[in-house]
C-alpha positions in Angstrom: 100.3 85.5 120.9 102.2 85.9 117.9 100.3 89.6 116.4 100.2 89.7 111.9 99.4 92.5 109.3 99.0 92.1 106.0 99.6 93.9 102.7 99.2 93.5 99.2 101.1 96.1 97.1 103.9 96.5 94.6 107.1 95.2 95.0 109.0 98.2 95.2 106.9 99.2 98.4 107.1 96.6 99.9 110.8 96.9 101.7 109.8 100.1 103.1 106.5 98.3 104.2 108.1 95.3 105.8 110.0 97.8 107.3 107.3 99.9 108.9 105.8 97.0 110.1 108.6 95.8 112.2 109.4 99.2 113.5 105.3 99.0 114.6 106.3 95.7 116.6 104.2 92.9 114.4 105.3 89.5 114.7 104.7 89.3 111.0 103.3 90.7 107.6 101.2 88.3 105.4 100.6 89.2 101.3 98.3 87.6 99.0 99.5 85.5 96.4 96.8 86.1 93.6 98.1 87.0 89.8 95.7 89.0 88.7 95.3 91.2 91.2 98.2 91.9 92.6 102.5 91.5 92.3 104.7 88.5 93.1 104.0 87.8 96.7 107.8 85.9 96.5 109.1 88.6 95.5 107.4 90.7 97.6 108.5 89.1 100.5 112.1 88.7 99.6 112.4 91.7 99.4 110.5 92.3 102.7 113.3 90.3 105.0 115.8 91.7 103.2 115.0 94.8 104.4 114.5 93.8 108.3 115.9 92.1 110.5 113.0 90.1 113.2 109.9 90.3 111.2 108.5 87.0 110.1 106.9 87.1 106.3 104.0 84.8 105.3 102.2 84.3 101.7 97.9 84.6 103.1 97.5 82.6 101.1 98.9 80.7 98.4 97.0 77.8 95.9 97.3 74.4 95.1 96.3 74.8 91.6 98.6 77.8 90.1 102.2 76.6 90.5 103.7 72.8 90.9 104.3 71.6 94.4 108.1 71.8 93.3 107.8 75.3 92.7 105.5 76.2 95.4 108.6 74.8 97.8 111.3 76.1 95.9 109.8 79.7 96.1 109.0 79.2 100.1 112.6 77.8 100.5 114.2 80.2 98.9 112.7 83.1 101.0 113.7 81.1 103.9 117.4 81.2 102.6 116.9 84.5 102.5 115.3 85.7 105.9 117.3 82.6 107.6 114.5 80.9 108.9 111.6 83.8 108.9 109.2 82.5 105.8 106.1 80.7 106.6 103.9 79.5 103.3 100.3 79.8 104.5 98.1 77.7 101.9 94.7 77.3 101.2 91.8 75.9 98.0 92.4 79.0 96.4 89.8 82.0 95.8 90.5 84.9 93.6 93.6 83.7 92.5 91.8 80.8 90.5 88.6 82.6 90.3 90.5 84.9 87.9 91.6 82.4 85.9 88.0 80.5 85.4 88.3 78.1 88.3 86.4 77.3 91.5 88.7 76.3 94.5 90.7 73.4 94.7 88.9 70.1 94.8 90.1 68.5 98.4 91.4 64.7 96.8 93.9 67.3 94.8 94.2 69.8 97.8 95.6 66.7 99.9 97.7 65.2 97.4 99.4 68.2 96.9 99.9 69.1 101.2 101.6 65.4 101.0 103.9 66.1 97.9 104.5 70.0 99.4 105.8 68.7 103.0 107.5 66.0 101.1 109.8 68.9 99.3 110.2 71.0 102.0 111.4 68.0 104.2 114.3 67.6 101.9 112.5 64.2 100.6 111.9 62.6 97.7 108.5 62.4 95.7 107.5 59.8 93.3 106.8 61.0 89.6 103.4 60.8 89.8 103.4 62.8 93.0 104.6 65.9 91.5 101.0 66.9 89.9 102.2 68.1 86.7 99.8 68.2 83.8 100.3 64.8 81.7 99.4 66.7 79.2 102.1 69.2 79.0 104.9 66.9 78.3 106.1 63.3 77.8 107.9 61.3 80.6 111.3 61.9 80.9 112.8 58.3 79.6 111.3 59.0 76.4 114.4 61.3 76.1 116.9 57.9 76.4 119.2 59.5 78.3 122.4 57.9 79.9 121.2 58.4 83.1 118.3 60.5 84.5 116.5 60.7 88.3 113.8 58.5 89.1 112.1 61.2 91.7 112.0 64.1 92.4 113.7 66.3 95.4 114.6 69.5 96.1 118.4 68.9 96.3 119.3 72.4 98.0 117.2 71.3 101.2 119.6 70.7 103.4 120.8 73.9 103.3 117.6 75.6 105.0 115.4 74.9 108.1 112.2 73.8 107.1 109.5 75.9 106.3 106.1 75.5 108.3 103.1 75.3 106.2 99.9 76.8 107.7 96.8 75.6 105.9 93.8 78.3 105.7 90.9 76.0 107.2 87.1 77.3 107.4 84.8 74.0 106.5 84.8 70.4 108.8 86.7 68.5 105.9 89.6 71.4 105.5 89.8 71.5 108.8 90.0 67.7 108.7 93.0 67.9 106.2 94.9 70.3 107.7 95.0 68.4 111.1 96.7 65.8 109.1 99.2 68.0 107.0 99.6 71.8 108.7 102.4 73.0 111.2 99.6 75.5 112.0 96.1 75.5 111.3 94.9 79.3 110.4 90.9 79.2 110.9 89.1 81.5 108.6 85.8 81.2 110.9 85.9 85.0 112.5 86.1 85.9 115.7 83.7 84.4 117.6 84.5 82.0 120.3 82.0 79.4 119.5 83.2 79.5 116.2 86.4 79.0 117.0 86.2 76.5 119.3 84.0 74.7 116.8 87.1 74.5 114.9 89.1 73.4 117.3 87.3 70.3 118.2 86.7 69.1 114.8 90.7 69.4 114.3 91.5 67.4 117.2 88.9 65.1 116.7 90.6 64.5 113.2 93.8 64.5 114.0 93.0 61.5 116.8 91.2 59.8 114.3 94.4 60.1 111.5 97.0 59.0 114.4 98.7 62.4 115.2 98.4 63.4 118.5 95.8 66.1 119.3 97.9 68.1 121.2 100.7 68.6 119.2 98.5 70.8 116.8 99.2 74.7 116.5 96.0 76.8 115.7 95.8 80.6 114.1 92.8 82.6 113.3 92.1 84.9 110.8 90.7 88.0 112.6 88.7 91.0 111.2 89.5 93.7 113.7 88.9 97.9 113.6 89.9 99.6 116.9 87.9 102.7 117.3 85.3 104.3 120.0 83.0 105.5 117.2 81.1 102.3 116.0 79.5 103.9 113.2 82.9 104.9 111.4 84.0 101.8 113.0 81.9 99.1 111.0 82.2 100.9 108.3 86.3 100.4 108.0 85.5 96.6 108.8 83.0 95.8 106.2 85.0 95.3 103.1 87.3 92.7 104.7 84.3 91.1 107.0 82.5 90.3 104.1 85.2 89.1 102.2 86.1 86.5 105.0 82.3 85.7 106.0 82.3 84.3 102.4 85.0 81.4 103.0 81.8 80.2 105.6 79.4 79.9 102.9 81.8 79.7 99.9 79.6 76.8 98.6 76.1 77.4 99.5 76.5 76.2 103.3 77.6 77.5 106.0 80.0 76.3 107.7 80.5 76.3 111.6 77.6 77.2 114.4 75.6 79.8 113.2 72.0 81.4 114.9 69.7 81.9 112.3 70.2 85.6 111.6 73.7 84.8 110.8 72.9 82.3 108.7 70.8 84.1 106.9 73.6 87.3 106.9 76.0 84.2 105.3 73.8 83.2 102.7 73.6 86.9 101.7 76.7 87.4 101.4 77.1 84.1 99.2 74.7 85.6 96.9 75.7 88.9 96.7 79.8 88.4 96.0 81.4 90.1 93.2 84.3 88.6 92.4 84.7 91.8 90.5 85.0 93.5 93.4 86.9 91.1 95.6 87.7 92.9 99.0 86.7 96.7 97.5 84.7 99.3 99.8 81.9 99.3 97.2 81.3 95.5 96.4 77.7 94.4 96.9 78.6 92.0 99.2 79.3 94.7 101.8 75.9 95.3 102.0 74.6 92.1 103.2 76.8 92.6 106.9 73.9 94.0 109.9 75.3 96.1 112.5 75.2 92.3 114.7 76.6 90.6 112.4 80.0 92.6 112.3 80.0 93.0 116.1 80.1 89.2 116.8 81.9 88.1 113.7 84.7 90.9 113.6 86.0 92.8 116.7 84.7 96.1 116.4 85.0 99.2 118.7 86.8 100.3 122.2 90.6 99.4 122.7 89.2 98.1 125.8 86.5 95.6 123.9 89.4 94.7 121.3 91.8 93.5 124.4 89.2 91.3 125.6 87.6 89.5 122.9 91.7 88.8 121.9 92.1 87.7 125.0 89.7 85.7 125.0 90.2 83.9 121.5 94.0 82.8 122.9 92.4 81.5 125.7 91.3 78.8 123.6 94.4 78.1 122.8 95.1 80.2 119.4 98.7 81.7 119.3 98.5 83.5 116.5 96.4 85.7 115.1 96.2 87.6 111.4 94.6 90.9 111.1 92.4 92.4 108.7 91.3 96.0 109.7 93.3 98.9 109.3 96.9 99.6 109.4 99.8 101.9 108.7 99.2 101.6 105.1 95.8 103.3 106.0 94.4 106.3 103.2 92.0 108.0 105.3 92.2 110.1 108.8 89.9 107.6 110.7 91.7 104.8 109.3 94.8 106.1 110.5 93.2 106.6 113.9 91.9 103.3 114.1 95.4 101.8 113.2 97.3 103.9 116.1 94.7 102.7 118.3 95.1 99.2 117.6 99.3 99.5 117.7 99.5 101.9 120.9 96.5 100.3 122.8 95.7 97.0 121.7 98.9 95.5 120.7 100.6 95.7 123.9 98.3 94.2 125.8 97.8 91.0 123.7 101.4 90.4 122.0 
């Protein structure tokens, strides 16, 4: 099972990060791709590969809504170039990155209009004009120019020249799921870590992709997995809660959850839904942390023993997921017990499930 970290920082870290990171034996490292908040994750990981030599880079995730599919492939292909064949563009509706800018996430006609014109690019193909999703209202068509000879659609001509990049699509409700299973090399379920959950997933994704005409069991599934290894519970939950509650959202991001759910998670989900400040968007001290019970972060995050950790991993790639992206603590950690928590999970864990 392929093993991710992630990390969101400044570009001129970020070699040295990368770096640490594959000295530490990840598969991968993952950054976010959100302007406001945080550096160019493009550049970031350019300059990530070109500073290693194995790791694999991925952008966790990128939008449909902030850049053109053009330029969302040109970027992702040019990484590629650069790590020869080690960029993966993970992709989702968007969150903070359009919440920042006054928007809600992507609206799924667009979301799968722009997966079709995106896989066109990176295929080397060619995508009609009114494919390419630009704003009509940013400039007129291109034979209003008159010129001797112009292109009549739109490819990335340099294709050829790189492998193509697989595009993992961030799926948490039925019809994203249902998209992806249409459009993603991988499928990266935001659902937790809960087997039910996940396997709840998994059937509605094969279930659409037998419906669309792609065989079921050519599809590649991921999870996004909140994970703190540590013996001490208490200190334990506490580390997780920031990034728990910031993924427990994506199951309730519109007022319903999303997924199976007892009634005290549900009611845990809702909480969190109304509680979110976007203000405080995966922060220690957002309100949201304080709808997660003790239950709650047990079942949907993997919380405590090296031991525990080993076999509730175990037992999500048993269900077929071969790759899994952390959120929990890691070498980049600012405190003693976060530290800890992150050796444990490296020197214990890691061996046992990679």
């Amino acid at each position: 099972m392929e093993i991710w970290t992630s990390a969101a920082d400044a570009a001129h870290r970020f070699p040295e990060i990368a770096q640490r990171a594959e000295q530490e034996g990840w598969t991968g490292i993952t950054t976010v791709d959100s302007q406001n908040l945080a550096q160019d994750p493009y550049v970031c990981l350019a300059l990530g590969v070109q500073a290693t030599d194995q790791l694999k880079v991925m952008t966790s995730v990128t939008n449909t809504v902030t850049r053109a599919p053009a330029v969302t492939a040109g970027a992702a292909m040019t990484v590629q170039a650069l790590s020869r064949g080690r960029m993966v563009l993970g992709i989702g509706r968007g969150d903070s990155a359009l919440a920042h800018l006054g928007r809600a996430p992507t609206r799924l006609k667009w979301f799968e209009r722009y997966l079709k014109s995106l896989q066109t690019y990176l295929r080397g193909e060619f995508v009609p004009f009114d494919e390419t999703l630009l704003p009509g209202e940013s400039s007129k068509p291109v034979e209003t120019l008159d010129l001797a000879d112009r292109p009549d659609a739109s490819a990335i001509t340099w294709a050829g020249n790189v492998s193509k990049v697989p595009v993992e699509i961030a799926s948490t409700g039925a019809k994203v799921i249902g998209i992806a299973a249409r459009h993603a090399d991988r499928i990266m379920f935001a659902l937790g870590a809960e087997v039910e959950r996940l396997k709840w997933g998994i059937e509605t994704a094969r279930a659409s992709a037998k419906e669309a005409g792609r065989d079921p069991d050519s599809l590649l599934f991921g999870a996004y997995v909140n994970l703190v290894c540590h013996e001490d519970l208490e200190i334990a939950r506490r580390l997780g809660r920031s990034g728990t509650s910031l993924f427990a959202r994506f199951s309730v991001m519109h007022g319903k959850v999303s997924g199976p759910a007892s009634e005290s998670e549900q009611a845990v989900f809702n909480n969190v839904h109304d509680r979110y400040d976007m203000n405080k968007h995966a922060q220690a001290d957002g309100a949201q942390t304080t709808a997660l019970t003790d239950d709650f972060m047990d079942h949907f995050a993997i919380i405590g023993s090296a031991e525990l950790c080993v076999e509730r991993l175990k037992a999500v790639e048993a269900l077929g997921i071969s790759k899994v992206s952390i959120s929990g603590p890691n070498f980049r950690a600012q405190t003693d017990e976060g530290r800890e928590a992150a050796q444990n999970f490296v020197q214990l864990v890691m061996p046992e499930v990679s």
